[in-house]
VMD Tcl script that draws the C-alpha trace (Angstrom):
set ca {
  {123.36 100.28 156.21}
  {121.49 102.52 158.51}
  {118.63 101.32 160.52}
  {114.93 102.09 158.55}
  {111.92 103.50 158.94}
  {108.10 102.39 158.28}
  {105.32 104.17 158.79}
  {102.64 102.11 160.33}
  {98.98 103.26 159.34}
  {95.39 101.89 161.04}
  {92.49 103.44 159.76}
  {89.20 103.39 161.07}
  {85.78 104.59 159.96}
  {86.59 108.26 161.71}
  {90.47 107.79 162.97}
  {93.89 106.90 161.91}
  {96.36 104.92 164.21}
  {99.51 105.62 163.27}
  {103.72 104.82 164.68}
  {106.99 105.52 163.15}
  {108.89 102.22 163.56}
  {112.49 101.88 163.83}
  {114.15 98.38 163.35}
  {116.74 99.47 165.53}
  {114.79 100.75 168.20}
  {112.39 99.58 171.10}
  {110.47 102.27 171.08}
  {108.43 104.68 168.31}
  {109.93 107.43 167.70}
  {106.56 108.73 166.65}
  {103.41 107.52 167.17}
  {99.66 109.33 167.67}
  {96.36 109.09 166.67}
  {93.79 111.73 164.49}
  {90.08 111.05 165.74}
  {86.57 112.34 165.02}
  {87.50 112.67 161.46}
  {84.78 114.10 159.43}
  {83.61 116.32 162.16}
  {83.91 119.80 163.47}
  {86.01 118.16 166.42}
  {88.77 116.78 164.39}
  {91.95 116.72 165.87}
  {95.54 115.05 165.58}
  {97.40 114.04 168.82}
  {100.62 113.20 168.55}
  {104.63 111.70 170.52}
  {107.41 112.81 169.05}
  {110.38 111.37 171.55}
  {108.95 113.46 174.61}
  {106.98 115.60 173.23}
  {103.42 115.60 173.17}
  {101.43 117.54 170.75}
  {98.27 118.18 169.56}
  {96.60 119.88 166.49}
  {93.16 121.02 166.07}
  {92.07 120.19 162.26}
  {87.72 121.23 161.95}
  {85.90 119.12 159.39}
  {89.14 117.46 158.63}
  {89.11 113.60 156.34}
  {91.45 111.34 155.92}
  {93.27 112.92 153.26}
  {93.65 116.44 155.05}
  {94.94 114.68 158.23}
  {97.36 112.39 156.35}
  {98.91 115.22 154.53}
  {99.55 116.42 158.28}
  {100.78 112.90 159.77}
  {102.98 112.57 156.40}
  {105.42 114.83 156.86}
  {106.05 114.73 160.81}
  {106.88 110.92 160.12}
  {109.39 111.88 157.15}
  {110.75 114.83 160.30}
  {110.88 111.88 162.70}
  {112.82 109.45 160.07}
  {115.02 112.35 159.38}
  {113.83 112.33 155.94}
  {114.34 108.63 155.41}
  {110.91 106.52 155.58}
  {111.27 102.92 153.27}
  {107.74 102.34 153.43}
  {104.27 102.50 154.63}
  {102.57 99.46 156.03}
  {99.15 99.69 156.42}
  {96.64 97.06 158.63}
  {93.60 95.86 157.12}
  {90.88 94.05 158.73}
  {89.55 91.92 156.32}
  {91.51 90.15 153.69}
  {89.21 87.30 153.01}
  {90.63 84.11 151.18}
  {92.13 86.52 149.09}
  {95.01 86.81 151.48}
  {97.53 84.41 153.55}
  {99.95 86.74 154.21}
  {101.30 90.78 153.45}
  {101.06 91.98 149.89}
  {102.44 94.90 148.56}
  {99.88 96.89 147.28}
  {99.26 97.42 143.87}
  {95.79 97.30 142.04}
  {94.84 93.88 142.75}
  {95.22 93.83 146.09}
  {93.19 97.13 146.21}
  {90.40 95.06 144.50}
  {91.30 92.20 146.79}
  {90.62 94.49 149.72}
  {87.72 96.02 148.39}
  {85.72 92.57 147.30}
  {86.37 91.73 151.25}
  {84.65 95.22 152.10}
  {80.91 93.26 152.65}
  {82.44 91.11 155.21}
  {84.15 94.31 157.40}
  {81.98 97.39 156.01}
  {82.92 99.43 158.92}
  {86.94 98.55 158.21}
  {87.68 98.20 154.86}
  {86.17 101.15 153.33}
  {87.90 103.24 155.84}
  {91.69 100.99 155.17}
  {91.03 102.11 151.38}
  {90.80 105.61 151.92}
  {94.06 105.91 153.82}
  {95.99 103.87 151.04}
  {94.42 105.90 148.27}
  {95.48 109.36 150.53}
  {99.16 107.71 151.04}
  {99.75 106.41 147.76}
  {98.36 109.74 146.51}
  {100.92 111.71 148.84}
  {103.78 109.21 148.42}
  {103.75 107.71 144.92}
  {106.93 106.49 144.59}
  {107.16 105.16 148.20}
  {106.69 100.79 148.36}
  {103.29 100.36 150.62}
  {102.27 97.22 151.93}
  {98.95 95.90 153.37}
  {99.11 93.07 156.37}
  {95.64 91.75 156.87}
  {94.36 90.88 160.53}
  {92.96 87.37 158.64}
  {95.88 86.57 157.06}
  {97.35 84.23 160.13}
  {94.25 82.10 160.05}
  {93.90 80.95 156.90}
  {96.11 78.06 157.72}
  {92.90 77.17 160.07}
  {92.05 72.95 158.70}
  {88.12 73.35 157.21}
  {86.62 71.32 160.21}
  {87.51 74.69 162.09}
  {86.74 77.12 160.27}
  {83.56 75.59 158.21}
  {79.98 76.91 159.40}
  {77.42 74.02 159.27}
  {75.17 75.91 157.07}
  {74.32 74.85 152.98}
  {77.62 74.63 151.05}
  {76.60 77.31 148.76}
  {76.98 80.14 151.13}
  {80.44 79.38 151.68}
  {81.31 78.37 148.11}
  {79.71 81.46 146.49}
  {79.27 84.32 149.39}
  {82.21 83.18 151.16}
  {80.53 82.36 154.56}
  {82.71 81.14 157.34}
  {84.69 81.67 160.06}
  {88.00 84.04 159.22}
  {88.82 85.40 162.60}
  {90.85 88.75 163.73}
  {93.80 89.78 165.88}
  {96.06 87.70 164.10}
  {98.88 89.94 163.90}
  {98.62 90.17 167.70}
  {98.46 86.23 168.07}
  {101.31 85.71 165.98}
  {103.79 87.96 167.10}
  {103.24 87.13 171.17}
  {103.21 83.51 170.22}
  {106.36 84.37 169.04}
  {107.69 85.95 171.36}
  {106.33 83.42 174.10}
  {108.56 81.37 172.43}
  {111.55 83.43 172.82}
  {111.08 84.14 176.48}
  {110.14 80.20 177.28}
  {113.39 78.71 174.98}
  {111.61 77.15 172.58}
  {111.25 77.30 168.56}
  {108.49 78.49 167.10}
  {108.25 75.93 164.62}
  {108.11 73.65 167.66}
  {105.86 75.03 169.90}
  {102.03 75.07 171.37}
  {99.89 77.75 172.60}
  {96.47 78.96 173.56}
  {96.53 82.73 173.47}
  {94.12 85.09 174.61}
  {94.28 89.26 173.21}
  {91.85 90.98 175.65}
  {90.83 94.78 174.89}
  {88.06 96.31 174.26}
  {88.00 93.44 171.38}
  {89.02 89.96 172.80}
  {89.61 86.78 171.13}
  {91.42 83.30 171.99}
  {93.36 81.32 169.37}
  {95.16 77.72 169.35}
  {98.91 78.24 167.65}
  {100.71 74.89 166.67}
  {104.35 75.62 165.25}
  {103.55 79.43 164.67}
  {100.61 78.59 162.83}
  {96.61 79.27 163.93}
  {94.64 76.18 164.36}
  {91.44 77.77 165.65}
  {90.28 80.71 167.08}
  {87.22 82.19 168.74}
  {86.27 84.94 166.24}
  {84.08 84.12 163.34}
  {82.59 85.53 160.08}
  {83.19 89.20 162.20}
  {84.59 90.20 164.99}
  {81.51 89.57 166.77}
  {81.55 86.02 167.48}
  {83.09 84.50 170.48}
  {84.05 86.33 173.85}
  {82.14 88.56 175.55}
  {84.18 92.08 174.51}
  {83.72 95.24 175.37}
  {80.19 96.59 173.71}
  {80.25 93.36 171.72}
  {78.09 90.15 173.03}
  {80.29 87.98 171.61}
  {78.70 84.33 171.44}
  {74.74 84.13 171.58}
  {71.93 82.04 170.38}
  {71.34 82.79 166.26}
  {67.48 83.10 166.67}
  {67.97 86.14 169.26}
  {67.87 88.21 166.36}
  {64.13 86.77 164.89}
  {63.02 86.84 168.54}
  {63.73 90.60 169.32}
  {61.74 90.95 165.83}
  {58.80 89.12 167.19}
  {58.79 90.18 170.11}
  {60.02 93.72 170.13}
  {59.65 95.04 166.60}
  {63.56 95.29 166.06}
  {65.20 95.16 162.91}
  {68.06 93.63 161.73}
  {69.45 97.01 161.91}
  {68.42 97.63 165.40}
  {69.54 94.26 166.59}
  {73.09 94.33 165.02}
  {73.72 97.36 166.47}
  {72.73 96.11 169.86}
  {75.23 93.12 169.55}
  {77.76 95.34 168.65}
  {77.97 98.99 170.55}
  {75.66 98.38 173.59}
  {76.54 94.56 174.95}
  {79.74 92.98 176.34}
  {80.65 94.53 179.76}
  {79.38 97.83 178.66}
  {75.74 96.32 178.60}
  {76.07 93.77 181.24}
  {77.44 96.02 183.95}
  {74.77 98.51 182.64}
  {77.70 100.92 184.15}
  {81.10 100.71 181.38}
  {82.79 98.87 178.74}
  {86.61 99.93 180.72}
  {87.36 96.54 182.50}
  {89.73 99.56 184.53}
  {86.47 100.56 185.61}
  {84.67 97.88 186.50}
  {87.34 96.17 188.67}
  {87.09 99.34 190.56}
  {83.26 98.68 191.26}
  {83.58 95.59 191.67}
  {85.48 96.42 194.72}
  {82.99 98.30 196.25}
  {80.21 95.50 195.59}
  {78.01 96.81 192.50}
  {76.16 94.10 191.32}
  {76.55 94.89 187.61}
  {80.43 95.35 187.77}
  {80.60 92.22 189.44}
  {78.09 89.98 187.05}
  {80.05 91.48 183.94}
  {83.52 90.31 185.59}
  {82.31 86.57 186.41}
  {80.77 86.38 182.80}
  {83.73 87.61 181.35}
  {86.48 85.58 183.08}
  {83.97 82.26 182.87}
  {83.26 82.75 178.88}
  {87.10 83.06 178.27}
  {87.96 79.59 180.11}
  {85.47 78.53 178.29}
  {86.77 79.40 174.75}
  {90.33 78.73 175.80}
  {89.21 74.94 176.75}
  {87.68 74.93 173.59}
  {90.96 75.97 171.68}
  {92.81 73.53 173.43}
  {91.12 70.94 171.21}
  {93.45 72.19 168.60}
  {96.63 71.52 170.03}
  {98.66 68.33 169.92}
  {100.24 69.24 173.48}
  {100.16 72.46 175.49}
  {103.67 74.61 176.10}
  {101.66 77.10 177.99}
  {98.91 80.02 178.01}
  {99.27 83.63 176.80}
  {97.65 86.92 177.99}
  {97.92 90.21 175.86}
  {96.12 93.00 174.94}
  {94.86 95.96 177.40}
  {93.29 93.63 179.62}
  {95.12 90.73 178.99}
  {98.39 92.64 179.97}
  {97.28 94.49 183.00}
  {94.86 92.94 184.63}
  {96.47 91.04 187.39}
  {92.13 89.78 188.43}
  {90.96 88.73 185.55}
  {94.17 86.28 184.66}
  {93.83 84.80 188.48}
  {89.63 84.12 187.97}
  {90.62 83.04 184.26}
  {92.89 80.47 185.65}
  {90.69 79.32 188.43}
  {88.66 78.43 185.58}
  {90.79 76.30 184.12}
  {91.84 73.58 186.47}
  {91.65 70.46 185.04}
  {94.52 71.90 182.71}
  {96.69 72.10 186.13}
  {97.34 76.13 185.69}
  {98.16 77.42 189.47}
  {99.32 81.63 189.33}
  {102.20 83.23 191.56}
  {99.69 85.25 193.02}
  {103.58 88.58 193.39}
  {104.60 87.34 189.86}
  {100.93 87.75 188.73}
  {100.28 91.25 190.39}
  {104.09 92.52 189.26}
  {103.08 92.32 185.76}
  {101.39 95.68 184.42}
  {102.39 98.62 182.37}
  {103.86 96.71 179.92}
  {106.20 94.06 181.90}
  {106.57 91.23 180.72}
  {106.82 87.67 182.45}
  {105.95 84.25 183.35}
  {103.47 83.95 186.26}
  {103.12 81.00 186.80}
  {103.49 78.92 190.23}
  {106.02 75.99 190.35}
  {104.76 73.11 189.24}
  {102.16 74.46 186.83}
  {101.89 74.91 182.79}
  {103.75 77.99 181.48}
  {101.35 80.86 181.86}
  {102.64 83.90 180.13}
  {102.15 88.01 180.01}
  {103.42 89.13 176.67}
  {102.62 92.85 175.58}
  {101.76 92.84 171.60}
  {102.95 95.17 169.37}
  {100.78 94.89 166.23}
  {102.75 98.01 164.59}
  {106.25 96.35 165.16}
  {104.82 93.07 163.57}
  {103.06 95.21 160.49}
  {106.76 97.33 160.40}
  {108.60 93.99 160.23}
  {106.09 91.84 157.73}
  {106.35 95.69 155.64}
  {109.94 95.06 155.41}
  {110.24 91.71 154.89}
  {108.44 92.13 151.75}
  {111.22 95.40 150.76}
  {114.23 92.80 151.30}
  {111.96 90.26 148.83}
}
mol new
graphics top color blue
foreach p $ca { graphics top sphere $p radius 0.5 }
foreach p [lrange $ca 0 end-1] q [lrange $ca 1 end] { graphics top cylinder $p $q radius 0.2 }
display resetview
């Protein structure tokens, strides 16, 4: 049986993420992204092997720029795509793991809309385009939730009045768990050990950044909450900070809720400490050169992520070792070496050549001799949707 293909889909409020994933293959052979849907800028840029291409699309939606992605992935599958997986933020306690999608999990995803209303909306709009486009082709939604629902109740319980959780469904659900599971995964596989035997604190760093506690390829705990607000210090997002800032900006400012969420979310994080970026690319550059802003939004940064990843290790019956991933997580050789210094009570020591060799996508163990395991793993969130997609076809 030939090798087969799945489309991988992200939507955002304004974008679409997508990659053609071959099981057979490393690499995409197509992947790109549309942006500033919805506007007179809209525009698809696109790989196809080596060639890089862009189309200009004005006012274009979803749907429009869908029926454009559609058929270059059926051209890069050679007309042979098995499926469509699509990522959803949200899933709720609706969902512990991918669904294929049929009109219950549409209902599913929509009932979970209140707790992502910038995600969800925006994941329903690109299954209605694809199932519109591709009827007859099996589509399958893999929730960024789903891993943590095997978090135990003392972790994922707020201590507020039972009713909010019971009937509005307030607690903690965290994200990124596509990325957590498949680099704990493949920690595993690089370190020799099984998964169903094996311990790991994990940190995804981006522009969002969580840390997570995974016991036997399962989540135990992990730093994002209700949203992906809560927890690290991100990029624009504040991550942790005290609940009553929000009635003290109002007393003391005039802010609304409005005002104040908006704060927490698009103008804090490194972006609003630094007062100079939210690109940690950026800032490690100033730092350099001594700004004072750079530098505070560095120390904060590292600090709060020791922090959480302490926190996790509360979670975990032993310790096999410590992951980095994501954008930051993957390529930046400082924050990983202030990170550790962080942490050493847990005994973590770097290889300061091991730790500076791997960037761009290398993978390794960085560790010095002697210390825990301390790991860079580059995710792949689209190969994990592709695979979950078909594991569900072959069911």
């Amino acid at each position: 049986m030939s090798a087969r293909n799945i489309l991988v889909i992200n939507c955002g409020s304004s974008s679409i993420k997508f990659a053609l994933v071959n099981e057979a293959q490393t690499t995409f052979p197509l992947q790109g992204l549309a942006e500033r849907l919805g506007s007179p800028e809209a525009v698809i840029h696109w790989q196809f092997g080596d060639v890089k291409e862009t189309l200009s699309l004005p006012g274009a939606d979803h749907q429009v720029a869908l029926g454009e992605i559609l058929p270059l992935a059926q051209e890069a599958a050679g007309g042979r795509l098995s499926g469509i997986g699509h990522r959803v933020v949200h899933g709720g306690e609706h969902f512990t793991d991918a669904r294929l999608i049929d009109e219950s999990v549409i209902e599913g995803i929509r009932t979970s809309a209140q707790l992502a209303p910038l995600h969800n909306p925006a994941h329903l709009i690109g299954i209605a385009a694809t199932m519109s486009l591709f009827p007859d082709l099996p589509q399958v939604s893999v929730f960024d939730t789903a891993f943590h629902q095997t978090m135990p109740p003392h972790a994922y319980r707020y201590a507020v009045p039972e009713f909010l959780y019971k009937e509005h469904g307030v607690r903690r659900y965290g994200f990124h768990g596509t990325s957590h599971r498949y680099v704990s995964k493949r920690a595993a596989e690089m370190a020799g050990l099984p998964v169903e035997d094996s311990a790991w604190l994990s940190a995804h760093l981006g522009n969002g950044c969580s840390t997570c506690a995974i016991v036997n390829g399962e989540s135990r705990d992990t730093s994002m909450g209700l949203t992906p607000l809560e927890g690290l210090v991100m990029g624009t997002r504040s991550g942790d900070v005290d609940p009553n800032l929000h009635s003290y900006l109002e007393r003391t400012l005039g802010w609304t809720i409005e005002q104040v969420d908006r704060m927490l979310n698009n103008d804090s994080g490194l972006k609003g400490l630094s007062g100079l970026s939210n690109d940690m690319r950026t800032l490690s550059e100033a730092c350099l050169s001594g700004h004072p802003g750079a530098v505070l939004a560095f120390e904060v940064f590292c600090y709060r992520l020791a922090k959480s990843l302490a926190g996790m290790a509360c979670a975990l019956p032993r310790l096999n070792g410590l992951i980095f991933t994501g954008g930051i997580g993957e390529n930046s050789a400082a924050v990983r070496e202030r990170t550790v210094e962080h942490l050493k009570l847990f005994g973590f020591q770097l290889d300061a050549e091991a730790n500076a060799r791997c960037t761009r996508g290398l993978a390794g163990e960085i560790q010095a001799a002697g210390s825990p395991r301390v790991i860079v793993v580059p995710t792949n969130e689209e190969r994990q949707i592709a695979l979950d997609t078909l594991a569900l076809l072959d069911a």
